[in-house]
C-alpha positions as CSV (number, residue, x, y, z in Angstrom):
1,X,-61.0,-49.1,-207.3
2,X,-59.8,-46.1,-208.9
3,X,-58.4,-43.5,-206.5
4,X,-55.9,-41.7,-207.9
5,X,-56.0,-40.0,-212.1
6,X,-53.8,-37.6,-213.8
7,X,-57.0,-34.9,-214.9
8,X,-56.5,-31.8,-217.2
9,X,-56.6,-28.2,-216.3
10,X,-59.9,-26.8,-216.4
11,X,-58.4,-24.3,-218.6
12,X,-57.5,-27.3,-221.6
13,X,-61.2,-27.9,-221.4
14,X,-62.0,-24.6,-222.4
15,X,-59.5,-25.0,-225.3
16,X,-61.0,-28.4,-226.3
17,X,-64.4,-27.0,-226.5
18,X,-63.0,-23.6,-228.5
19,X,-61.6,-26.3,-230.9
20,X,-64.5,-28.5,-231.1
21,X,-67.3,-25.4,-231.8
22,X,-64.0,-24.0,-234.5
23,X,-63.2,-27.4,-236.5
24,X,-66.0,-30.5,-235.0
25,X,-63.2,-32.2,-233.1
26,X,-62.2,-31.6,-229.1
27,X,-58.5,-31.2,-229.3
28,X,-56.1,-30.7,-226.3
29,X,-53.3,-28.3,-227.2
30,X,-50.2,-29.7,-226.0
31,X,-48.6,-28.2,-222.6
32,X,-46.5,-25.8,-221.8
33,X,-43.1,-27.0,-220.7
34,X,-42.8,-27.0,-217.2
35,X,-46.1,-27.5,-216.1
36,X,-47.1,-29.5,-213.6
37,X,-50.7,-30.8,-212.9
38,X,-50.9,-32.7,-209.7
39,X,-52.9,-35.7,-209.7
40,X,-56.3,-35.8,-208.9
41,X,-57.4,-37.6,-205.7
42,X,-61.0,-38.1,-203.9
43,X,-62.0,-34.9,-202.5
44,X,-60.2,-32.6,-204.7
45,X,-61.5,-30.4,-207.4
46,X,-62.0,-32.5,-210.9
47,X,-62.6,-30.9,-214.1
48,X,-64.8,-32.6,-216.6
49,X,-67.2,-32.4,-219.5
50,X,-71.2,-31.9,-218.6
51,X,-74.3,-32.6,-221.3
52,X,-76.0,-29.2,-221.5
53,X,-79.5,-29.3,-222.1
54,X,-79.3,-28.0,-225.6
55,X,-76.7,-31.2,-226.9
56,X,-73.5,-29.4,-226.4
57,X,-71.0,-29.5,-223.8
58,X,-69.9,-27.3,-221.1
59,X,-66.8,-27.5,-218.9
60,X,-67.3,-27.2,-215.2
61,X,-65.0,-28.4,-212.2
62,X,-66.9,-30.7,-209.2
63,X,-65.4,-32.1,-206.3
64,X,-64.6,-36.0,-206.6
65,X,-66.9,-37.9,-204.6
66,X,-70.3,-37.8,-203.3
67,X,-71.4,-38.1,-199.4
68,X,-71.1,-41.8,-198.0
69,X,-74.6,-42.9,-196.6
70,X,-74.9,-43.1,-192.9
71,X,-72.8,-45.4,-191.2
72,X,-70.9,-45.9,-193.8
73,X,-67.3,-47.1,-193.5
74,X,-65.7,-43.8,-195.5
75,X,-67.1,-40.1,-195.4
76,X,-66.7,-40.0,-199.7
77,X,-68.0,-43.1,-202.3
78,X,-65.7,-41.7,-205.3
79,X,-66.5,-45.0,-207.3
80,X,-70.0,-46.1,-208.9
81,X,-70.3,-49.7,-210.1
82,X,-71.8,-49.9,-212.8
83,X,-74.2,-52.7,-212.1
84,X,-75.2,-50.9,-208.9
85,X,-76.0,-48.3,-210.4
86,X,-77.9,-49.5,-212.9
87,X,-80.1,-52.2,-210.6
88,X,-81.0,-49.0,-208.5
89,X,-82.0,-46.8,-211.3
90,X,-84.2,-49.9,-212.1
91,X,-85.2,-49.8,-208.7
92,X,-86.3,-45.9,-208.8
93,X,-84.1,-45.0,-205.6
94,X,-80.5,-45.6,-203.8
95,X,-77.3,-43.5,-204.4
96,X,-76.9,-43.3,-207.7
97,X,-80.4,-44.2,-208.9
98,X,-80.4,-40.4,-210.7
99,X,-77.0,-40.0,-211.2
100,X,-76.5,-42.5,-213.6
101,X,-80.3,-41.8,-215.3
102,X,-79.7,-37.8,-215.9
103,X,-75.7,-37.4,-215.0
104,X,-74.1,-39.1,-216.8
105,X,-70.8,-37.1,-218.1
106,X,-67.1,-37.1,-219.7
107,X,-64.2,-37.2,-217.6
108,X,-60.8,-36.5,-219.5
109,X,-57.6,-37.9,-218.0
110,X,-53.9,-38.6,-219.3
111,X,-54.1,-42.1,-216.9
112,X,-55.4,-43.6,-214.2
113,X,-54.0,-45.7,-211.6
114,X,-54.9,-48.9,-209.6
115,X,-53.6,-50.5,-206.7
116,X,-52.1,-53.8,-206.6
117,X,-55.0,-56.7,-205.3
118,X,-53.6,-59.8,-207.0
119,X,-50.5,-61.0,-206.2
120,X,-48.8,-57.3,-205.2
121,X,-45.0,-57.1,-205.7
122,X,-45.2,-54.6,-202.7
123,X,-47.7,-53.3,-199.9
124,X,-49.6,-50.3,-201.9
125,X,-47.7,-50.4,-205.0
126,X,-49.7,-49.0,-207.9
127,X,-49.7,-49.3,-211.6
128,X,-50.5,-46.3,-214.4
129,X,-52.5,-47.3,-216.9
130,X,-52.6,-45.4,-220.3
131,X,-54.6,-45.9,-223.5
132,X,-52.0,-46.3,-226.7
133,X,-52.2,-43.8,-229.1
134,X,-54.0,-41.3,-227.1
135,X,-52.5,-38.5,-225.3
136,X,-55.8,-38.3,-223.6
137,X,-59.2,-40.3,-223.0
138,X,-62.1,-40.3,-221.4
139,X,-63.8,-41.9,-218.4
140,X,-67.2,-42.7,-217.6
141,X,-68.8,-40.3,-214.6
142,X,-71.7,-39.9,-213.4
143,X,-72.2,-36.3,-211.2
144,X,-75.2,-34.6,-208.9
145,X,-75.4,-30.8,-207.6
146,X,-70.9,-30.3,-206.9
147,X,-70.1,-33.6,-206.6
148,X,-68.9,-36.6,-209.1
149,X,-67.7,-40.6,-209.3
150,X,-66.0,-42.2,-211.6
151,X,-67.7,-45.3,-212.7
152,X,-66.1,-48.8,-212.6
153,X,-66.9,-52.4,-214.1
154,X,-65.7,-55.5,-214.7
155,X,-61.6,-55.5,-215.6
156,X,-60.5,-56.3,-219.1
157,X,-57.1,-58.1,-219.6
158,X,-55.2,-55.5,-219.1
159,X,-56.5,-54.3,-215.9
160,X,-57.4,-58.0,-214.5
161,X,-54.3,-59.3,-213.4
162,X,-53.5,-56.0,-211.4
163,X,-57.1,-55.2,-210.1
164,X,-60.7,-56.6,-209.4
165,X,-62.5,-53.2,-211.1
166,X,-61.7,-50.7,-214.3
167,X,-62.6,-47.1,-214.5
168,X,-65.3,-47.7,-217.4
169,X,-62.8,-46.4,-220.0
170,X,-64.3,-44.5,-223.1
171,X,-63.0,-45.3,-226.7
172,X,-63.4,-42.7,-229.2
173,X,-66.5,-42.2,-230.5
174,X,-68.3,-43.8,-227.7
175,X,-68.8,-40.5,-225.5
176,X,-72.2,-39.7,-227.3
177,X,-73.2,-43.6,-226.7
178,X,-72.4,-42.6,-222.8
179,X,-74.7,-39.5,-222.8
180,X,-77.3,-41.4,-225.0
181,X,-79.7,-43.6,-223.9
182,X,-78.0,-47.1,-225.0
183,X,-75.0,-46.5,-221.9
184,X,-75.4,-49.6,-219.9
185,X,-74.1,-51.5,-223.1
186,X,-70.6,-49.7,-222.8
187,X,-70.0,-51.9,-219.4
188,X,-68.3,-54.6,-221.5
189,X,-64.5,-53.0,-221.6
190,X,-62.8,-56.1,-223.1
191,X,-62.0,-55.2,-226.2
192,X,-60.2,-51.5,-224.8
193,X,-56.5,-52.8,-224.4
194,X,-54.4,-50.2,-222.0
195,X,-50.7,-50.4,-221.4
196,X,-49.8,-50.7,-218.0
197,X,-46.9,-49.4,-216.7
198,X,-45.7,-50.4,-212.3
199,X,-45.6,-46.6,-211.1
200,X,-42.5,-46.3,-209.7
């Protein structure tokens, strides 16, 4: 269950998308030294890449999570699976039944972390997971009105022996697969190999 991501400043998304109308390619100048971007939690403010209606993209900055059901055991659901998603939108209602039809969007991030579930060396201990070779990459979301979730499947082998569920990682060239209409076959994540790294 993914709870906890190091995002960029809504300000480096402006940037990318400067650089990607100036040369066809989204980059992400490098940061000043000294500056610190705390990590993104559920309920906090979480910049990302929407699907405009015209094909482009347009920065904007939603609040991580959308309103638990009633009775539900948390106030937020910050997490969609991905097979529940996509059995509702079959279904034609539940949460995320539009979300993940017309919602789908891009959600940039240096890592992500997951909690110890098999065999924990320590009570809440967590490990950071980064994609080699990439400075940044880009996470599967899905978002409605203010809010977004970040959606999950099945671990790979990187992820498996620490935790149960993946943020549906993004490889490059996949994002316009994500926004397309062919998304649900991005679920399969095993062949998106992450180092993992115990945070400390």
């Amino acid at each position: 269950m993914c709870h906890r991501i190091q995002p960029l400043l809504l300000s480096e998304l402006y940037e990318a998308l400067e650089a990607l109308r100036a040369s066809g390619r989204a980059r992400v100048p490098a940061r000043e030294p000294g500056v610190v971007v705390p990590d993104a939690y559920p309920g906090t403010k979480l910049p990302l890449f929407i699907p405009t209606q015209q094909g482009s993209l347009e920065a904007a900055e939603l609040t991580w999570g959308f309103d638990a059901p009633p009775n539900a055991s948390s106030k937020l659901v910050f997490n969609t699976r991905i097979e529940t998603a996509l059995s509702q939108a079959r279904a034609g209602r539940g949460l995320w039944s539009e979300a993940i039809l017309n919602g789908r969007c891009l959600v940039p991030v240096r890592s992500f972390y997951e909690s110890w579930t098999r065999t924990p060396p320590r009570r809440g201990a967590q490990v950071r997971f980064n994609y080699p070779g990439h400075q940044v990459f880009l996470l599967a979301g899905i978002w409605q009105g203010d809010r977004c979730s970040i959606v999950t499947t099945e671990p790979n082998a990187s992820v498996a022996p620490t935790h149960s569920r993946m943020p549906l990682v993004l490889a490059p060239g996949e994002s316009s697969i994500w926004l397309g209409p062919d998304f649900a076959g991005l679920a399969d994540r095993s062949r998106i190999m992450l180092d993992a790294t115990p945070d400390a």
